[in-house]
Each structure stands twice: as C-alpha cells, then as structure tokens.
C-alpha positions as a printed Julia matrix, in Angstrom:
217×3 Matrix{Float64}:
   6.86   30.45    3.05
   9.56   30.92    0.27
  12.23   31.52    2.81
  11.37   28.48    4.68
  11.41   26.66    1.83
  15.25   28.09    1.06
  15.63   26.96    4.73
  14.47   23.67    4.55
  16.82   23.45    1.62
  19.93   24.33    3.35
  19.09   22.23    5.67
  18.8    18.98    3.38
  22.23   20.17    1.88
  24.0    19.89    5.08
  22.33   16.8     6.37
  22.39   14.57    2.81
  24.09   11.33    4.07
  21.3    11.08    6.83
  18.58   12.0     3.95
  19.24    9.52    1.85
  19.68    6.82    3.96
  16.12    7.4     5.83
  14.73    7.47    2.22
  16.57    4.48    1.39
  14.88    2.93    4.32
  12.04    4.45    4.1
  11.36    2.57    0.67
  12.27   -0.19    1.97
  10.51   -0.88    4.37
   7.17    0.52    2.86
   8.52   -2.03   -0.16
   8.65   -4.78    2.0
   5.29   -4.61    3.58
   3.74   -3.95    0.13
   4.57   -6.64   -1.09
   3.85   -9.01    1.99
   0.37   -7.03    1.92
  -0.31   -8.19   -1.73
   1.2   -11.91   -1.14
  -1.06  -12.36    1.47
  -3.86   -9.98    0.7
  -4.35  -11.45   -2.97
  -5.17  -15.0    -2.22
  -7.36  -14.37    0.22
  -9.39  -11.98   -1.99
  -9.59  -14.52   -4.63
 -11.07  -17.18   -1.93
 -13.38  -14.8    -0.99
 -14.74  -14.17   -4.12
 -15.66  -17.62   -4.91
 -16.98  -18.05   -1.49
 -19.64  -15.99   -1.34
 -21.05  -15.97    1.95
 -17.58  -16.78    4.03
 -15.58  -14.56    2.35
 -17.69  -11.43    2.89
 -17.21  -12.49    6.67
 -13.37  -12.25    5.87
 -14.13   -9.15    3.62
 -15.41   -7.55    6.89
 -12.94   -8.69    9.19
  -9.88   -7.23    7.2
 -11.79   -4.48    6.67
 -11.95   -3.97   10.0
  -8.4    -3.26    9.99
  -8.79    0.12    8.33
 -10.87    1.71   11.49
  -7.77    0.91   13.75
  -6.02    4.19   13.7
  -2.12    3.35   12.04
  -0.07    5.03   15.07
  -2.17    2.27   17.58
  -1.2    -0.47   15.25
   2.02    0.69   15.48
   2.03    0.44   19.63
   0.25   -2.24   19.01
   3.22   -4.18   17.47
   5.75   -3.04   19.99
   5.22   -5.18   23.13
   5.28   -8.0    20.94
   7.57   -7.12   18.64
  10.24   -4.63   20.21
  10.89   -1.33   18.74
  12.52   -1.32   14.83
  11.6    -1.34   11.46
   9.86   -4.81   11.89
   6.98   -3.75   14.02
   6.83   -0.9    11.64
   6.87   -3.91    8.65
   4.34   -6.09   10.51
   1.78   -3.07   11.02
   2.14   -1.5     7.65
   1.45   -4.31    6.22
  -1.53   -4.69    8.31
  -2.92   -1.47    6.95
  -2.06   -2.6     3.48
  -3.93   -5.77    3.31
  -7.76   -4.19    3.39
  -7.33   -2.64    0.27
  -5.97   -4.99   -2.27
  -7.95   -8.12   -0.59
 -11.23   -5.83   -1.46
 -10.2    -4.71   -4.87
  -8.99   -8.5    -5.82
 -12.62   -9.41   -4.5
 -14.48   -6.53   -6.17
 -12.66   -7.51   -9.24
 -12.91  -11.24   -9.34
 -16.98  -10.88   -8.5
 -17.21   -8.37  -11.47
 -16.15  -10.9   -13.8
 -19.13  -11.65  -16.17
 -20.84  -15.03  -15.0
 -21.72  -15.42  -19.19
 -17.48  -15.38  -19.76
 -16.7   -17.83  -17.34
 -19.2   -20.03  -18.31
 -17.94  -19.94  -21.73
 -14.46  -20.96  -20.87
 -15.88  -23.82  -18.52
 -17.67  -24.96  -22.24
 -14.29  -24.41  -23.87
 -12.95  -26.97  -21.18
 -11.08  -24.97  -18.95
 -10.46  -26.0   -15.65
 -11.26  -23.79  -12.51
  -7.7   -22.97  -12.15
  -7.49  -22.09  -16.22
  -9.77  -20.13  -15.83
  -9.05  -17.88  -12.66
  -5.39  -17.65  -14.58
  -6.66  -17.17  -18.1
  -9.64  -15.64  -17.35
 -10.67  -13.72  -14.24
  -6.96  -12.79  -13.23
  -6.23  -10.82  -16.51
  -9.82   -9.36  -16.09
  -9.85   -8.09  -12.75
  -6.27   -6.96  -13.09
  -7.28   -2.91  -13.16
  -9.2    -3.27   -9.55
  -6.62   -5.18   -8.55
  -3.96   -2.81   -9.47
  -6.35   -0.07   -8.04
  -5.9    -2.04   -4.74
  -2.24   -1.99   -4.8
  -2.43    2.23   -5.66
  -4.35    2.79   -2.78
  -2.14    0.41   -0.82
   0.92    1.75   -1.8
   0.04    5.29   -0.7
  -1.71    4.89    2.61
   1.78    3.07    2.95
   3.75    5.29    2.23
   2.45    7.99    4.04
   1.92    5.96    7.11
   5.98    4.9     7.03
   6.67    8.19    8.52
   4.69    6.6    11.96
   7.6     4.33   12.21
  10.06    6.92   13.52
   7.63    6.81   16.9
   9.05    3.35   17.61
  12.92    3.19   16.17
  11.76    2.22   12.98
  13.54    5.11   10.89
  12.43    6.37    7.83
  11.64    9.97    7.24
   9.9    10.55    9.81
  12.58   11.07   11.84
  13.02   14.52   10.36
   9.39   15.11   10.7
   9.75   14.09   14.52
  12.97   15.8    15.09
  11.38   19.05   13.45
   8.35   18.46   15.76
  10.8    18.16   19.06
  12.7    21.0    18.32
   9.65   23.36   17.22
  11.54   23.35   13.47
   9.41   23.71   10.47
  12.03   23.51    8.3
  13.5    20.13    9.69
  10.12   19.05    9.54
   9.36   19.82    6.08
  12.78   17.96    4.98
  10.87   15.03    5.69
   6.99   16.12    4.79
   8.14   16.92    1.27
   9.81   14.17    0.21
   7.14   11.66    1.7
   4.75   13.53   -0.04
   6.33   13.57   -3.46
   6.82    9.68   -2.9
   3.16    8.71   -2.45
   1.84   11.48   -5.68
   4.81    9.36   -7.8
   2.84    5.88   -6.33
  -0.45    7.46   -7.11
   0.5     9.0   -11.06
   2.6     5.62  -11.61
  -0.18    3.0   -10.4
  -3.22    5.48  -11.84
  -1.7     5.25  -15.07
  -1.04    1.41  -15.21
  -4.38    1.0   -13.94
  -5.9     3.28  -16.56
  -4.35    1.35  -19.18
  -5.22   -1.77  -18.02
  -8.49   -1.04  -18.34
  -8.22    0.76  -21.49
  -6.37   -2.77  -22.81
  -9.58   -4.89  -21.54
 -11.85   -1.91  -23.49
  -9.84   -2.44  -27.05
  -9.91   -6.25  -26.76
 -13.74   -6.7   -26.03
C-alpha cells in the first residue's frame, strides 16, 4: 500500500499543471452550486417553517431529491443540458438543496414559541423578528445544513467527469479505464481530504455557534 502510495505520488509530480487545474475546477464548481443550493434552499426553508402544513408538503418533495441516486441526476441533466460543468452545476445543486432547506426548517420550528412572542410584545415586526430573532437562533442547524451540503457536494463533484464536467474525477475515471490504482487515488485522495476540511471547518463553526447561543441564554 506504501509503494502505491509513493506511486501515486510520482504520478501527481509529473502531472501537476493538470492537478491543479481539475482542483481548481473542482472547487469551483462544487462552490458554485453551494451556494445556488443555499440561495435557493434557505428561503424556501424559512416559508416552510411558518407554513406548517404546505411546507412539510415542500419538505417532502425536496426531500425527495435525496433518494434519486447523484450519477442519474447527473444523466438526468444531460439531454437537457449538454455535457459540461453546468449539468454537473444544475444537478449538484439539486442534491444540495434537501439538506439546508430541512436544517433552515428544523431550525426555524425549534425556535421557542415563548421568545417570539416576546419580541412580537416588544413590537417587532414579523420580518424583525425572523432577522433579529429566529435567523441568529437557528443559525447552528442551519450551518449544520450547509456541512452536510457541502460534503455530499463535494464528494459527488467527482460524478461530473462522467459527462465532460471535469473536476477530479477525471483522474479517478482515467485510473478506472486504464485499471490504475495509482491514477485513481491521485484523485480519491485529494477529494477526500477536501470534504474532511468542509466537515472539521463547518463542525467547528457550527459547534460554536451553538456554544455562542448557550453563553448568551
């Protein structure tokens, strides 16, 4: 395993220029449909939690999403969208939306009914207190949302070499082609080291956060 490991090295040494741009666009384009994910995925979590019964129907639908296997979605995208890193965009950031639409729910419905009832006597409006209030509350499940987000993401970026979309996975793919563990490990490694940074970085914003909302209660 050691040797292959030396191998794999070698190998990144004489292909660097390649590396580093399919982990430039790797990040990007798990970037990009992050943060489409949470611009659409965060609205609609916060109309769902103050519409109880309709938004659980759009809790369910999105949620929905996460049976559909990422490599179909990807397929999916192509007959409408071509081959690229934009069907790649469009379908990661279909994956991504579940998650932080049901942590911004989760997190908005957690929010004690006694607080907001106290800033409506303080006269807040609805939209003070969302920003004042149940925003800055819910902000840990929310972030949560964004962790889990972020990694399924990342990890699922690799698919994107299937349909022209580049990436790492196009070492993973080559390796696969060619029978070459090495090659494939090139790109395994790195995409793997990627999502643990997402998780550690996120985890620990998240746990402090919360730990923020514990001191000032």
């Amino acid at each position: 395993m050691i040797s292959l490991l030396f191998e794999a090295y070698h190998y990144f040494l004489a292909n660097q220029p390649r590396f580093w741009a399919a982990t430039t666009q790797h990040l990007w384009i798990s970037s990009v449909a992050l943060a489409i994910s949470t611009v659409i995925g965060l609205p609609i979590g916060i109309w769902a939690a103050h519409q109880a019964r309709i938004g659980q129907w759009a809790i369910n639908a999105f949620g929905a999403l996460r049976l559909v296997p990422s490599l179909a979605l990807l397929f999916l995208m192509q007959p409408y969208l071509g081959i690229g890193a934009l069907p790649a965009m469009v379908a990661l950031t279909l994956l991504a939306i579940p998650p932080i639409l049901i942590a911004t729910y989760a997190g908005i419905r957690a929010v004690d009914g006694g607080v907001r009832e106290a800033a409506r006597g303080m006269g807040m409006t609805t939209a003070q207190i969302l920003w004042r209030v149940e925003l800055p509350l819910a902000l840990p499940s929310i972030v949560g949302g964004v962790r889990t987000a972020a990694v399924e993401v990342i990890a699922s970026a690799t698919l994107a070499a299937f349909i022209g979309g580049g990436g790492l996975g196009i070492f993973i793919t080559r390796g696969y082609a060619l029978f070459d563990t090495r090659i494939m490990l090139v790109g395994a490694i790195p995409v793997a080291l990627l999502a643990l940074a997402a998780e550690l970085v996120l985890g620990w914003t998240q746990r402090r956060l919360a730990s923020n909302l514990g001191t000032a209660t």
